[in-house]
N, C-alpha and C positions, 0 to 999 in steps of 0.2 A: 682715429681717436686722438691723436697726438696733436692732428689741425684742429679738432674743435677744443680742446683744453688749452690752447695757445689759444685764440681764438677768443675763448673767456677770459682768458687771465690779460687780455690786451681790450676787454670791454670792463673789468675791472679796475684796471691801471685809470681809464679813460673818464669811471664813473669817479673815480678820485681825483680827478683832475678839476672835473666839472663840479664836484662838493662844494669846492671852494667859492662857485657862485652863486651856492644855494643856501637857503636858511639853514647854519648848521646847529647842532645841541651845543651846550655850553661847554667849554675845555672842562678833561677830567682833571683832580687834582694832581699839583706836582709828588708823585709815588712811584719810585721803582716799579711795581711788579703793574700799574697801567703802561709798564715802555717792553712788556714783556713780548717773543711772538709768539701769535697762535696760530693755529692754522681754521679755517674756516671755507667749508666746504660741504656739497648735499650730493645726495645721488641723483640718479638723472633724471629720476622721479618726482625729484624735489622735498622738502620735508617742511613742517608747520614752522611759521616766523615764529611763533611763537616760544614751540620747541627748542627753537635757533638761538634765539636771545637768554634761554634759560640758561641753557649748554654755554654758552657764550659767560655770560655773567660771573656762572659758578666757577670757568676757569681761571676768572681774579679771585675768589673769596666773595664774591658779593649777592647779597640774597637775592632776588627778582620778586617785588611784586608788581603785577600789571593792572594798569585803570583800564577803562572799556575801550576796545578797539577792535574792527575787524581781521579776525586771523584770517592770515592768506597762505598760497604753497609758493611757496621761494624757491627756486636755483641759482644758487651761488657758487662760482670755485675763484679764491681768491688768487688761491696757488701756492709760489710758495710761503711759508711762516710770515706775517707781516704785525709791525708791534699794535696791542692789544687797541690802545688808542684809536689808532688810526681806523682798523675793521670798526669799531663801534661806533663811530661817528657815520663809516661809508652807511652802514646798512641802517643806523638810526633817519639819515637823512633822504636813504633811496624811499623809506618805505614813512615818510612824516611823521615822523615819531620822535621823542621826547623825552627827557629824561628828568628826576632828581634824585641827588644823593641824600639821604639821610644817612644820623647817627647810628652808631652798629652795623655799617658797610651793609646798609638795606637801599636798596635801589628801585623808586616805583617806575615804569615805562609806561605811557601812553601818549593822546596827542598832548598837543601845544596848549589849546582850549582847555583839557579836561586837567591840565598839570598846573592852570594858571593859579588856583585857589592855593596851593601848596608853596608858590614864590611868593603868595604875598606878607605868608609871616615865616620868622625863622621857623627850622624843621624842629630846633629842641622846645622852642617855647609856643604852644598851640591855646592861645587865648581863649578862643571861640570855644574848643574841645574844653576846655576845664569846666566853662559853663554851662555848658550840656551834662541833663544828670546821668548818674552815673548808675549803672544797673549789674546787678549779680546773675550769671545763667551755666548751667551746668553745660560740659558737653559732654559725651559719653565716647571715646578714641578705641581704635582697630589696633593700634599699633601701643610700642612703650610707652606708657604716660612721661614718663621724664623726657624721654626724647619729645616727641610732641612737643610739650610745655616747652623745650627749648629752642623749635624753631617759631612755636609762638611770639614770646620773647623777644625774639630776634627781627620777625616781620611787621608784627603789629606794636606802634609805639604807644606808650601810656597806658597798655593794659596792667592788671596784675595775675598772675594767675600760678594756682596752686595745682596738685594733683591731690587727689583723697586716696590716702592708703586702704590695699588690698580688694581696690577698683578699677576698672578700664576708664574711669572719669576724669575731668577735669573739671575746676572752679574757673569762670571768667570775669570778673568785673571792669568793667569798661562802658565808653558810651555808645549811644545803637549806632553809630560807624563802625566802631572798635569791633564790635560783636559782626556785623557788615564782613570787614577786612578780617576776622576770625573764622566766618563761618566760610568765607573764600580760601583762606590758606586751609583751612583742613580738607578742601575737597579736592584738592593740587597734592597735598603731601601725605595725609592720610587714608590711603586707599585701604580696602579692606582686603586682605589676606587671602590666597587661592584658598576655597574650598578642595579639601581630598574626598572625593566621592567612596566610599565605602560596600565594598559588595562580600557578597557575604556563598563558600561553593563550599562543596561535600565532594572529599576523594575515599572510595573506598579502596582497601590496602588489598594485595593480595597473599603476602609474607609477612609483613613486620606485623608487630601489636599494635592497636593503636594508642594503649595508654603508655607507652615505652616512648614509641615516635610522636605522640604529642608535648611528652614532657621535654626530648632534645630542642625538637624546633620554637619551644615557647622561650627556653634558655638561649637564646641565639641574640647577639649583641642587638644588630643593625641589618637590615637591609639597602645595599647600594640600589637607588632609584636617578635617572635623568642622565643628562650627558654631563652634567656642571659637577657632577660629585658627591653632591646629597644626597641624605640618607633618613629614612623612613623608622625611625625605631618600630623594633616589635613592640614595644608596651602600648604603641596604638592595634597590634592586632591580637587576636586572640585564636587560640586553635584548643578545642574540645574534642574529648577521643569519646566516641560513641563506641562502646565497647560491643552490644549487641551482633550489629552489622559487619564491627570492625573496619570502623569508617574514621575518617576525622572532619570536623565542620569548623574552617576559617572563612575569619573574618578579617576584611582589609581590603585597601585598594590595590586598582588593578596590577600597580608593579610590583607592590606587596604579593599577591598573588600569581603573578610570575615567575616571581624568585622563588615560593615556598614550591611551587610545582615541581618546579626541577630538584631540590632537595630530595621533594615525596618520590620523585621516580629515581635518585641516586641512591634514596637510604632501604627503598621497598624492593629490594631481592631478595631469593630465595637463600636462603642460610645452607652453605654447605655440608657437608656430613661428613663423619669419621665413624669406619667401622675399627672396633679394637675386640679383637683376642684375648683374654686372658683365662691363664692355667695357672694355675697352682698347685703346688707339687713340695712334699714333704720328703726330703731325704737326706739322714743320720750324718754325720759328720766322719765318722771312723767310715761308712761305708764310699764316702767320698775321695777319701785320702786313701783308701784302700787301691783304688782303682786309677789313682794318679791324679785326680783332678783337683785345683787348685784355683778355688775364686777368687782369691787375692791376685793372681798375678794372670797377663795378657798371654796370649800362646794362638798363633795360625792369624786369620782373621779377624781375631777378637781381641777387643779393647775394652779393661776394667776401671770405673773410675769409684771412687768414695763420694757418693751425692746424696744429702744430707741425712748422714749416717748411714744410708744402703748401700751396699755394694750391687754396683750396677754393671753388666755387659750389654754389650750391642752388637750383633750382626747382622748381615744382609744377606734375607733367604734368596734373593734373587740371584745372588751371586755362587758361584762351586766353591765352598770350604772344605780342604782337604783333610787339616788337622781333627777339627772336630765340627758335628753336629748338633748340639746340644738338647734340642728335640726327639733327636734319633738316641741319646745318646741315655734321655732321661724316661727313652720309650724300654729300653733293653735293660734298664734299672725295675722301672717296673715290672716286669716282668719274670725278674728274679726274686722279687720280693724285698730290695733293697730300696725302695722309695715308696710312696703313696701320694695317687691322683688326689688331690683332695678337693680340685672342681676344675672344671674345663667350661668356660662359659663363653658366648659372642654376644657384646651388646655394641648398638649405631647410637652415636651419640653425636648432637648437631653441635657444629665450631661453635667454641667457648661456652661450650653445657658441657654439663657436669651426668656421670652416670655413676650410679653405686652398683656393687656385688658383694652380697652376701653369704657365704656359705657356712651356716653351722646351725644356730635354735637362737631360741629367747627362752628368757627362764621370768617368769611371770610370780611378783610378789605380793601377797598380799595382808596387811600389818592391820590391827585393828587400832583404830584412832577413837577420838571424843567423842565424834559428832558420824564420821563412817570411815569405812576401810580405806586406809590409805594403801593406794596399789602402786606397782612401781617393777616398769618391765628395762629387762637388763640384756642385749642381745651376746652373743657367747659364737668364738670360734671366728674368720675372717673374713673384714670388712675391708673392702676395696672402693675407693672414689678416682675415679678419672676425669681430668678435665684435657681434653683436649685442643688446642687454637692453630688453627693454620696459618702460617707465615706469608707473607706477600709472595716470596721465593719456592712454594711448594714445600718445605719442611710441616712438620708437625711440633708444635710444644706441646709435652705430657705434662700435665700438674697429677701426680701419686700420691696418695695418702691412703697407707694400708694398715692397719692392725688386727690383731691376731687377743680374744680373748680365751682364755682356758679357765674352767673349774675345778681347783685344785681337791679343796674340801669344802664340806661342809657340815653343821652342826647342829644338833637341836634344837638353838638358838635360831627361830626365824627372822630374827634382823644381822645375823653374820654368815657373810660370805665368802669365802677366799679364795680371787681369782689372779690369775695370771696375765700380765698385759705385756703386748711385744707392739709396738708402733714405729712405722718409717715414713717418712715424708721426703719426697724427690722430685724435682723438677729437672726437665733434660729435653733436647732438640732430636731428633729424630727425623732420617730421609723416609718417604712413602716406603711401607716393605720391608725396613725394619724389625728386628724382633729386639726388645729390651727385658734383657733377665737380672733382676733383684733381689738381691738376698741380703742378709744381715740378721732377719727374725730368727736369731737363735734362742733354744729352749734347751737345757740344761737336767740332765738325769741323771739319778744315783741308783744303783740297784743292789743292794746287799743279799749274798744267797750262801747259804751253808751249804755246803759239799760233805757229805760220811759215806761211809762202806757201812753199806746194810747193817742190820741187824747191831754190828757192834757199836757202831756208830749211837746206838742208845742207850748203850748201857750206862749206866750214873757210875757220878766221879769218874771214869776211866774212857768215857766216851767221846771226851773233845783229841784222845789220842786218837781215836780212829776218824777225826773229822774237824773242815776249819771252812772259815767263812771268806769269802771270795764277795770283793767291791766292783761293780762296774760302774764307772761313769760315761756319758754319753754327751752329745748333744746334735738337736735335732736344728735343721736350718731348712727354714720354709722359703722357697724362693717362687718370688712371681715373676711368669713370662709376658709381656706385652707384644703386639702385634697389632701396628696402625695400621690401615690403608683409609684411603680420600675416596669418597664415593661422588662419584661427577653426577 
């Protein structure tokens, strides 16, 4: 490979020798960037002269228009960098060809004969041309109109030409050469744009919704298409959730549809589950502290923290807690009549859904209005929402929100009601197995009772000696137990 590229470059040195006793094109102007070097060279296949001379031209700044001559396939390797000059003259003169420069660094090539009419009068001043009438023709462009119009401009001399706003058109007036050398440069520079073929497929889902997952992947910037970097906006495709089927139907081309595939099979799995536990359990505050227990403060395995206003504990039933069990501890409560179950419920709730527990009534009202009864249902006693979301890391996040209504009284009056409201709200991280007990929902009681010895105890005036009234105050604290586990 190294003999035959020496080899050439010592039959290019050779064909530059011999130029000089050939008809050459005329010296380029005295100009810096014609002493520039280029390099100039084809693959072994060779490449269109014509192609060659374009490439060629443009690495000075100068436009290429070509008069009629037969394109041929050339092999050239010149080697190394040689100034621009020089290559243009070798390969104008190998292949009889011919040059002029006009104004605006436009340059037509062809032969000797076809270039002659153009030497015989100056390139600014076209005598002939002005006498020829002059004619108006739309042309309708692929590309920017402004651009366009300004290699027109550039190539064809003594036209004029406009673009028309908020059209692919252009104005030409010139004479039928002008429009000639117009309708030539547009089909050299104005190509028309690839076509993106558009197809159109239906994925049905077997997890996700489809009106969920058609509204993420419509919202998605760009899709990357090609090896160059380019990018396909969505807002050429479209994706419709066929909710029936539970299908989605895009539209787009093929690497558009490539890309959205893989999305559909990363975003369409099965949603994980969470089963949760909850108890609820009512037990008196004196009966608490009677028995040493203390939710305020941490003692054995358990840890209490304040989250947002409940007082929250945490342990791990998988583990031996020796100080205390708190299930165990709230079972042997029960049982003496110092607490009350007030529900024990198990609901599966899929990651980041949401499940409610209800335990107690509705109290249903109903008010007579203008026109008809206005009714108005009021639910009473404890309301529990869980949201749970599973961590990349295997944790669980609980979102809590619990309240507690009670009916204290009521009156005659069917639009007055007086109820009691106890609300907490807690968020908290929790390992698989967990148990998280909540409390805060305290409820507050007064109970005034008169004590007498029989009989005397009634006698007027003299009977508050034999008898007096005794205050109890209370308060009840409603704690909830949580109990995540992850269902595979």
């Amino acid at each position: 490979m190294k003999r035959s590229r020496t080899l050439l470059t010592f039959l290019a040195v050779a064909c530059l020798a011999l130029g000089s006793a050939l008809a050459q094109p005329a010296e380029l102007p005295d100009d810096a960037r014609y002493d520039q070097p280029v390099t100039f060279s084809t693959g072994m296949g060779g490449e269109s002269l014509r192609a060659m001379m374009t490439a060629l031209a443009r690495a000075v700044d100068l436009t290429p228009v070509f008069d009629a001559f037969t394109d041929i396939n050339i092999v050239y390797d010149i080697g190394e960098p040689k100034p621009f000059r020089q290559v243009w003259a070798l390969v104008l003169t190998l292949n009889d060809l011919d040059y002029v420069l006009q104004d605006n660094d436009v340059v037509v090539i062809g032969t000797a004969d076809g270039l002659a009419r153009l030497r015989t009068a100056p390139a600014t001043v076209a005598v002939e041309v002005d006498e020829e009438p002059r004619v108006q023709r739309f042309y309708r462009v692929n590309n920017e109109p402004d651009a366009v119009a300004t290699i027109l401009r550039r190539a064809v001399s003594g036209i004029e030409v406009d673009t028309l706003p908020g059209t692919q058109a252009l104005v030409v007036v010139g004479t039928e050469a002008n429009h000639e050398a117009v309708e030539a440069t547009l089909l050299e520079f104005d190509a028309p744009p690839d076509v993106v073929q558009l197809v159109q497929r239906t994925y049905f889902l077997s997890n996700a919704r489809a009106g969920d997952l058609a509204e993420t992947l419509q919202s998605t910037v760009s899709v990357p298409t090609g090896e160059n970097g380019a990018s396909e906006r969505l807002d050429t495709v479209t994706v419709v959730a066929e909710t029936r089927t539970n299908a989605l139907i895009v539209t787009g081309s093929d690497a558009a549809q490539s890309r959205l595939a893989g999305l559909i099979d990363e975003l369409d799995r099965p949603q994980r589950q969470v089963n949760v536990q909850v108890r609820i359990q009512e037990i008196t505050r004196s009966a608490a502290l009677s028995l040493g227990i203390d939710w305020g403060a941490g003692f054995g395995n358990m840890t209490s923290q304040i989250l947002g206003g409940g007082l929250s504990f945490i342990f791990d039933t998988t583990q031996v807690i020796s100080s205390l069990n708190v299930l165990a501890v709230l079972d042997t409560l029960e049982t003496q009549g110092l607490t009350r179950r007030v529900d024990d419920s198990n609901i599966t709730i899929v990651d980041a859904g949401t499940g409610s527990i209800q335990s107690g009534g509705t109290i249903f009202i109903s008010l007579p209005g203008a026109q008809q009864n206005i009714e108005r249902t009021i639910p009473y006693g404890v309301q529990i929402d869980v949201t749970p979301r599973i961590a990349a890391d295997g944790r669980i996040a609980l979102d809590v929100q619990a309240s507690v209504e009670d009916v204290l009284s009521t009156t005659d009056d069917p639009t007055f009601l007086n109820l009691s409201t106890r609300n907490v709200t807690t968020s908290l991280s929790v390992e698989e197995g967990q148990t998280v007990l909540l409390g805060g929902l305290l409820q507050n009681s007064l109970t005034l009772e008169r004590r007498q010895i029989p009989i005397l105890g009634n006698i007027p005036l003299i009977g508050d000696i034999f008898a007096r009234n005794v205050s109890e105050e209370d308060s009840v604290d409603l704690l909830i137990i949580l109990t995540a586990q992850i269902i595979d």
